[in-house]
C-alpha positions as CSV (number, residue, x, y, z in Angstrom):
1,X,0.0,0.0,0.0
2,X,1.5,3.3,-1.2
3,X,1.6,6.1,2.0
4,X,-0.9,8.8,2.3
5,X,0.8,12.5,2.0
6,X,-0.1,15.4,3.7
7,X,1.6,18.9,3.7
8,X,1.7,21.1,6.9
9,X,3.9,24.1,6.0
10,X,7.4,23.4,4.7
11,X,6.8,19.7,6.3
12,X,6.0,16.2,4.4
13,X,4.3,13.9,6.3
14,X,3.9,10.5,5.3
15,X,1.4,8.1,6.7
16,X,1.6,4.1,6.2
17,X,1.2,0.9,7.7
18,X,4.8,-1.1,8.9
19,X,6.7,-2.7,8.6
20,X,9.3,0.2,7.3
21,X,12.8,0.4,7.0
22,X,14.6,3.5,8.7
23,X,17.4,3.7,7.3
24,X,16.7,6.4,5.4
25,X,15.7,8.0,8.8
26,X,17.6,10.8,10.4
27,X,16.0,10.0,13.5
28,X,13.6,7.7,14.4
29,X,11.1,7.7,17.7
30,X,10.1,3.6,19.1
31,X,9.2,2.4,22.2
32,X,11.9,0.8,24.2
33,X,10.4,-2.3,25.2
34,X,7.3,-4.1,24.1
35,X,6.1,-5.9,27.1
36,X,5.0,-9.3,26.3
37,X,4.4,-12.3,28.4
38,X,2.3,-15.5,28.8
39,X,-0.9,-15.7,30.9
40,X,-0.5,-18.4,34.0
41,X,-2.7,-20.7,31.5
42,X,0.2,-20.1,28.9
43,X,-1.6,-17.4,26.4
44,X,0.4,-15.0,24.7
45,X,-0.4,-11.6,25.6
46,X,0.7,-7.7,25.2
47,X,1.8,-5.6,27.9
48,X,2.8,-7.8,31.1
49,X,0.6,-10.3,32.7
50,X,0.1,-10.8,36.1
51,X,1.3,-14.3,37.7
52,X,2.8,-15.5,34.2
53,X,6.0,-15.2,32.5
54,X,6.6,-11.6,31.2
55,X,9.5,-10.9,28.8
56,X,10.2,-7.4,26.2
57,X,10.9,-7.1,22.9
58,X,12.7,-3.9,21.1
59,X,12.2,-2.7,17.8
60,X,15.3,-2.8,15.3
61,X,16.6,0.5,14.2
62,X,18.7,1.7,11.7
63,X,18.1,5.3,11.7
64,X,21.1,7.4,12.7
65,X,19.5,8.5,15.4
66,X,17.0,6.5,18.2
67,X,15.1,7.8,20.7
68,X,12.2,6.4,22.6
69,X,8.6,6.8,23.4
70,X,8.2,7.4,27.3
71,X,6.2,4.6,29.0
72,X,2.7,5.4,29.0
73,X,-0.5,3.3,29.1
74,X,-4.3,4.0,29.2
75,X,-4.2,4.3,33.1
76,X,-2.2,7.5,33.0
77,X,-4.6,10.6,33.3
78,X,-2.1,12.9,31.6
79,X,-1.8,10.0,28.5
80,X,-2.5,12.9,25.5
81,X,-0.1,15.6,26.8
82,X,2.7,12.8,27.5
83,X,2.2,11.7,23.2
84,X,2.4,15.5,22.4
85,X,5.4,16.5,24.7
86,X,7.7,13.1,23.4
87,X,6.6,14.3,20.0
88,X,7.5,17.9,20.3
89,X,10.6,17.1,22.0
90,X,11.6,14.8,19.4
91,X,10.9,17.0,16.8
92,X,13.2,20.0,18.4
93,X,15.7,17.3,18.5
94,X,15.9,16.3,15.2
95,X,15.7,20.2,14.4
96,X,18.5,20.7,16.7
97,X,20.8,18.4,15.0
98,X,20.1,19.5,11.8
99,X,17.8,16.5,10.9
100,X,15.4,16.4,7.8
101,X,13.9,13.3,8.2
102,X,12.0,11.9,11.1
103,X,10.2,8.5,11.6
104,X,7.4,8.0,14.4
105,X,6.9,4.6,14.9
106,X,3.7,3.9,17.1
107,X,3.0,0.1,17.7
108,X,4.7,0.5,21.0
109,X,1.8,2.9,22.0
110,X,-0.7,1.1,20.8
111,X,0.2,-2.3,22.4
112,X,0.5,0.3,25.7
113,X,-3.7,0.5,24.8
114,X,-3.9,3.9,24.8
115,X,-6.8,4.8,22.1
116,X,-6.0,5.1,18.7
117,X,-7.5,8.4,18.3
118,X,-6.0,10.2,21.6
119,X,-2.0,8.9,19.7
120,X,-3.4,10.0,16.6
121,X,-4.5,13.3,17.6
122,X,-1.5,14.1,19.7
123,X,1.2,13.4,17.1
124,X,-1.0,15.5,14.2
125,X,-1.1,18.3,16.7
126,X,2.2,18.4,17.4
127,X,3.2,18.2,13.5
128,X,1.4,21.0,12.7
129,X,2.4,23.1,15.5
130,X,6.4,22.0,14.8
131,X,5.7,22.6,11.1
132,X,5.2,26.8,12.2
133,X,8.4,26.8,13.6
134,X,11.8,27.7,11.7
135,X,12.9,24.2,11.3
136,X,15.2,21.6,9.7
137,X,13.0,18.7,9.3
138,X,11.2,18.2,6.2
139,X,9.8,15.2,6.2
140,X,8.3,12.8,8.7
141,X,6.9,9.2,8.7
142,X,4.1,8.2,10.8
143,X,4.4,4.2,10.8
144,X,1.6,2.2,12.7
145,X,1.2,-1.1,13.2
146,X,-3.0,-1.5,12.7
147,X,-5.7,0.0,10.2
148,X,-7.3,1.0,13.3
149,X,-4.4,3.5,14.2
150,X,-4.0,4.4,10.4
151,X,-7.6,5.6,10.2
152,X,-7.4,7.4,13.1
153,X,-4.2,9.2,11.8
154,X,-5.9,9.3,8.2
155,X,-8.9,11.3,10.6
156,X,-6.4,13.5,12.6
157,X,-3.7,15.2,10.0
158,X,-7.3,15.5,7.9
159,X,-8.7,17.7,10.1
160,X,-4.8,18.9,12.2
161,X,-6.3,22.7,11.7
162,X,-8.9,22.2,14.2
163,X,-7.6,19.6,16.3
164,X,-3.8,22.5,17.0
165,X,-6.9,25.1,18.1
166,X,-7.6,22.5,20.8
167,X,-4.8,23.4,23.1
């Protein structure tokens, strides 16, 4: 499936589903670990279990830069503003190193279940908002791991104009 394109300012963003290589990344944003375990009657499961067997996985990366998603899950009350900060802050980053290209990788807050729409929402705000700014960065990919997430993101940088007057 060919990536969705949308233009906020002097910044590309590029929506698709993963997997996608980042190596053509300057930087690229991913959760640190991906908590998975197995249930005490042996089922597989995202993000810990209680009384079973709980291991991590971390995502690859070949960008020349990494940096990682802060833990946050659907139990923290401040959830939105933590997405928005990490993304803001990894945008000024990238900016201040002189990036162009940025990848946001997002399975790891999905599998954290915080909704679709509240990471979707976040991110897009925080484009558009970075995208007025003097900056370096000229393109981004958003790369999510569910059509779920995509169609929220599809939703959010479709309407990013209203959702940045929502501060």
């Amino acid at each position: 499936m060919e990536p969705r394109e949308w233009t906020l300012g002097g910044l590309v963003v590029r929506l698709r589903q993963g997997p996608f290589d980042d190596s053509v990344l300057d930087l690229s944003v991913k959760i640190e670990n991906i908590p998975l375990g197995t249930s005490p009657a042996g089922e597989l499961s995202v993000g810990g279990t209680i009384g079973g067997l709980g291991i991590s996985v971390r995502e690859a990366s070949s960008a020349k830069e990494l940096t990682y998603w802060p833990a946050v899950s659907i139990e923290d009350p401040d959830r939105r503003q933590v997405i928005f900060d990490a993304t803001r802050r990894a945008l000024e980053m990238a900016r201040s190193k002189g990036a162009t290209s940025v990848g946001l990788f997002t399975m790891g807050l999905e599998v954290s279940l915080v909704p679709d729409w509240e990471i979707a929402e976040e991110i897009a705000r925080a484009l558009y908002l970075h995208a007025q700014t003097d900056t370096s960065v000229r393109e981004v990919e958003i790369v999510t791991s569910s059509t779920a997430q995509l169609d929220s993101f599809i939703f959010a940088l479709n309407n990013v104009e209203m959702l940045a007057r929502q501060e």
